[in-house]
C-alpha positions in Angstrom: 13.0 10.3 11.4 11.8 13.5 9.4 10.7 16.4 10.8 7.6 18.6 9.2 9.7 22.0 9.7 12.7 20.2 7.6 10.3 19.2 4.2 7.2 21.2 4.9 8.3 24.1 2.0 10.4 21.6 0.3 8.5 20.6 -2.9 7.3 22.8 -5.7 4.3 20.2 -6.5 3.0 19.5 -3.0 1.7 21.9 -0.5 1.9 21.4 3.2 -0.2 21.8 6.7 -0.5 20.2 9.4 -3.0 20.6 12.6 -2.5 18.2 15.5 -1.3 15.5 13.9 -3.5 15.4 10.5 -1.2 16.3 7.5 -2.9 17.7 4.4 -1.3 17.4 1.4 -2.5 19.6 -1.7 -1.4 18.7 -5.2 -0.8 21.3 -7.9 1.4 22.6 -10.7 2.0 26.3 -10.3 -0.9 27.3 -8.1 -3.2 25.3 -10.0 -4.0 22.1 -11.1 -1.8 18.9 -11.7 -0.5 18.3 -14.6 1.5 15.0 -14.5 4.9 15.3 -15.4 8.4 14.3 -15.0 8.5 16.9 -11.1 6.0 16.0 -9.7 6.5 11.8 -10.3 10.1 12.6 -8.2 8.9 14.7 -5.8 5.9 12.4 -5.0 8.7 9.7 -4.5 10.4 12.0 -1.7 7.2 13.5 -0.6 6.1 10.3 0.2 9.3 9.1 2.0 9.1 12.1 4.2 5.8 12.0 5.0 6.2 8.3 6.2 9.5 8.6 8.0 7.6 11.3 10.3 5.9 9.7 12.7 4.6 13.3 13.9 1.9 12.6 11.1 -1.2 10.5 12.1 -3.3 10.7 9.6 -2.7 12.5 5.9 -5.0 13.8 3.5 -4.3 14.0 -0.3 -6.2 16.4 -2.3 -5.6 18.3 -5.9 -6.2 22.0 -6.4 -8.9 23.7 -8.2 -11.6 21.5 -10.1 -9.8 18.5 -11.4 -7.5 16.4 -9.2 -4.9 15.8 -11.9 -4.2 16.0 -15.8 -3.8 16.7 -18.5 -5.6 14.2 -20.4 -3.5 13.4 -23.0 -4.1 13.4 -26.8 -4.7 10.3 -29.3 -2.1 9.1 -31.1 0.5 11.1 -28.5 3.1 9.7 -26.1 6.1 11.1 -24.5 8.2 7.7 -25.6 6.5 7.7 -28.6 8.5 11.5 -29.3 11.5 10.1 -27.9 11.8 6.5 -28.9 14.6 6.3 -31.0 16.5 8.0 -28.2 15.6 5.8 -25.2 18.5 4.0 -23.5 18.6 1.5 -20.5 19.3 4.5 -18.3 16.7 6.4 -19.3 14.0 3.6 -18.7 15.8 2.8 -15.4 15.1 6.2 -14.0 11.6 6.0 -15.1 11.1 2.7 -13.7 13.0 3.9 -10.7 10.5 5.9 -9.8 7.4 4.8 -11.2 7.6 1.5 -8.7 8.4 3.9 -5.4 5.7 6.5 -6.1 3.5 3.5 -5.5 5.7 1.9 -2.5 6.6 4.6 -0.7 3.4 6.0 -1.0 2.0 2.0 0.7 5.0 2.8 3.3 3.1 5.7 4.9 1.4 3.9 8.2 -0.7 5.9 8.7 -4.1 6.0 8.1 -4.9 8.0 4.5 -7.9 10.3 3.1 -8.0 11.0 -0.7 -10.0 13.3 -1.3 -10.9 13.3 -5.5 -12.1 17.1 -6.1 -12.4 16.7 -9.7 -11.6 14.4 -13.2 -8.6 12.4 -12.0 -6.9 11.8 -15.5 -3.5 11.3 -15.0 -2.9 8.3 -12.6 -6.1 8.0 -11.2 -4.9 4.9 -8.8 -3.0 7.0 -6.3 -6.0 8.7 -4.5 -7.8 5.0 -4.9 -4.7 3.8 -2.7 -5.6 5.9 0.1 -7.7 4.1 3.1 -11.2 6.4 2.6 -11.7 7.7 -1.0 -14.6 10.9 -0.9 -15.0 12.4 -4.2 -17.1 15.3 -5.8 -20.2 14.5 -7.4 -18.5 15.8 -10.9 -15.0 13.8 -10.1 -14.3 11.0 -12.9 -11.5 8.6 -13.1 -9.8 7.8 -16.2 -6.4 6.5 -17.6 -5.5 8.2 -20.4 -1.5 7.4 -20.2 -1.5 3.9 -21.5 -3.4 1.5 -23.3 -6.2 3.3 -25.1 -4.7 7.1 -26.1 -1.0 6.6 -25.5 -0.8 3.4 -27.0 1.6 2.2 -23.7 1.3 -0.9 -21.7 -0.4 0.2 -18.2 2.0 -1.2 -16.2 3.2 1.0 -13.6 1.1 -0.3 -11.1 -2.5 1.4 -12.1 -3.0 -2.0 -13.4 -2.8 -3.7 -10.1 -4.7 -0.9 -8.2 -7.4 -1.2 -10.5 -7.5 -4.8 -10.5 -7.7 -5.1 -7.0 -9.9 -2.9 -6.3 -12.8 -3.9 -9.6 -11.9 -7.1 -10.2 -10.6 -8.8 -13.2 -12.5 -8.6 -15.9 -13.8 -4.9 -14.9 -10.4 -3.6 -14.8 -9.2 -5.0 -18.5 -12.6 -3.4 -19.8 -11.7 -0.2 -17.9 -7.9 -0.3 -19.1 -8.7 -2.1 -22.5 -11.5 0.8 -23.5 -10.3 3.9 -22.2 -13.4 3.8 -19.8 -14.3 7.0 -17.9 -16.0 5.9 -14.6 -18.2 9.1 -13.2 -18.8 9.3 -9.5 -21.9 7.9 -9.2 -20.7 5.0 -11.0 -17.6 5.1 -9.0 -19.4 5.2 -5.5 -21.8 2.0 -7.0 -18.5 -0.1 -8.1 -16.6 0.7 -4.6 -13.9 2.9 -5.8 -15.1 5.5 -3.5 -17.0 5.7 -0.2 -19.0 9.1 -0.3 -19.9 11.3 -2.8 -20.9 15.0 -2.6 -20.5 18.7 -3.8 -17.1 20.0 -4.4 -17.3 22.7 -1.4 -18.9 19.9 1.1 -15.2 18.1 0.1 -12.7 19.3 2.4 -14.9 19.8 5.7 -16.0 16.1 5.3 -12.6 15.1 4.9 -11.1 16.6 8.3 -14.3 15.4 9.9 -13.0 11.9 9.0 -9.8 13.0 9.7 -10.3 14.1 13.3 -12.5 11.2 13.8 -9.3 9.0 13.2 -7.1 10.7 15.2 -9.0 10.4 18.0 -7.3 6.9 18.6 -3.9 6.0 19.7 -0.9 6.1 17.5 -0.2 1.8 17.2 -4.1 1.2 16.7 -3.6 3.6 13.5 -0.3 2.5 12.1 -1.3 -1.1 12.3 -4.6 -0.8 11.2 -3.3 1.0 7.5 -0.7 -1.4 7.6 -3.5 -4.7 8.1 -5.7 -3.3 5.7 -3.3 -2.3 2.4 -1.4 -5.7 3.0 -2.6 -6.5 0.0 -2.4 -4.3 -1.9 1.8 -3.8 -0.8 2.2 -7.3 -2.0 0.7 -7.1 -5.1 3.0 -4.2 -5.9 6.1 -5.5 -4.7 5.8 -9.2 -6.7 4.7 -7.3 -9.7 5.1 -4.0 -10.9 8.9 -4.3 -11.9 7.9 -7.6 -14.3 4.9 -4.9 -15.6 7.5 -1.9 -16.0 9.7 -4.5 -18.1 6.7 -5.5 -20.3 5.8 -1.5 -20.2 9.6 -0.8 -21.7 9.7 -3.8 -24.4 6.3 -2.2 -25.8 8.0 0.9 -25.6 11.2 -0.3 -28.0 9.1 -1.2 -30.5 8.7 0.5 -33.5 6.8 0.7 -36.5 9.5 0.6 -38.6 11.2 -2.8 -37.6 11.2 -5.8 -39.5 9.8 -8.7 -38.1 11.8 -12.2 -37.7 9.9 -13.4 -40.3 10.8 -10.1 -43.0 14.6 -10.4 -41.7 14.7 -14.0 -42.9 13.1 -13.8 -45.7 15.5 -11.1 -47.0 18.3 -13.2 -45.8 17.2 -16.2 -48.3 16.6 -13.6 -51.5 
């Protein structure tokens, strides 16, 4: 079992506080706000364990800092692998995967009830506030992903996939992954990816009011209800997101500059 003084100042990424049981979590990168990268996709892995092996914590909210939840958006035509591809090795990919698949699971492991609270553009995996049980959002919040298909030219199979499938349906979700959609609040509220919608500085008073309303009820009624309700979602995630992070890697080895069967055979005959 954790304990909140053992992890509470333990991550550079996360922020901490808790009052009578409801754990806030803040999201950031250097005071300001997150910009997805290599520290925080770890630290969310062990940020998450914590949080879940405490069972001092009875209801969490997520949040990000400033006015966007989390970034940057990337550019066209860029990718991290892309930079790096001739260099990637099973390792390399394993560690990615690694933790790619428990930032979603652990995250699903918390049992307790969560609040995400969107406070801006969500950018950069967009998904993980949609995991949480009540979504609130600011009325200038959008939700994007802007690290696969579209811009980054990468299979979107680190789970965002099945989030967003769930959660639209099927065909909504390959329009949303396949175009490089950017779903605005309203539209957001209308489609059921969020449940209220309101001014950035009505945010985080709304979201301890839900909060507070929450933990007004006993510990097992809590757990049990998060874990009934993201069943799910928790086995979606575990039957499928390692087959989508191999698909995700294959993409990744190839390269523009390969011959095809085809040119390797007809050389071979010259």
């Amino acid at each position: 079992m954790s304990r909140f003084e053992n992890y509470r100042d333990k991550y550079t990424s996360v922020k901490m506080e808790r009052r009578n049981g409801i754990l806030q979590l803040t999201l950031h990168t250097n005071n300001g706000p997150l910009q997805w990268g290599p520290v925080i996709q770890n630290e969310l892995v062990e940020v998450f364990t914590d949080v879940g092996a405490d069972r001092d914590n009875r209801v969490v909210i997520m949040v990000g800092t400033g006015a966007v939840f989390s970034g940057p958006k990337a550019e066209p035509g860029k990718s991290f692998y892309k930079e790096i591809q001739s260099n990637i090795t099973a390792g390399l990919l394993d560690r990615t995967h690694w933790n790619a698949k428990r930032v979603m699971t652990r995250m699903l492991d918390i049992e307790v009830p969560m609040i995400g609270v969107v406070n801006g553009p969500a950018m950069r995996h967009s998904e993980l506030p949609l995991m949480c049980d009540i979504v609130i959002a600011a009325d200038d919040a959008s939700f994007e992903d802007t690290a696969h298909f579209q811009i980054a030219s990468q299979v979107p199979g680190d789970g965002i996939n099945i989030v967003y499938t769930q959660l639209l349906g099927l065909n909504r979700a390959r329009y949303f992954m396949l175009t490089g959609q950017i779903i605005g609040a309203k539209e957001a509220k209308e489609l059921g990816l969020v449940g209220e919608v309101m001014p950035r500085d009505k945010l985080m008073p709304r979201a301890w009011e839900l909060a507070e309303m929450l933990a007004k009820k006993n510990d097992l009624l809590l757990r049990y209800t998060r874990v009934v309700l993201t069943q799910p979602l928790r086995e979606a995630m575990e039957r499928d997101v390692m087959y989508h992070l191999g698909m995700e890697a294959l993409a990744k080895l190839d390269k523009e500059d390969v011959h095809s069967d085809d040119d390797e055979i007809a050389a071979a005959k010259k």
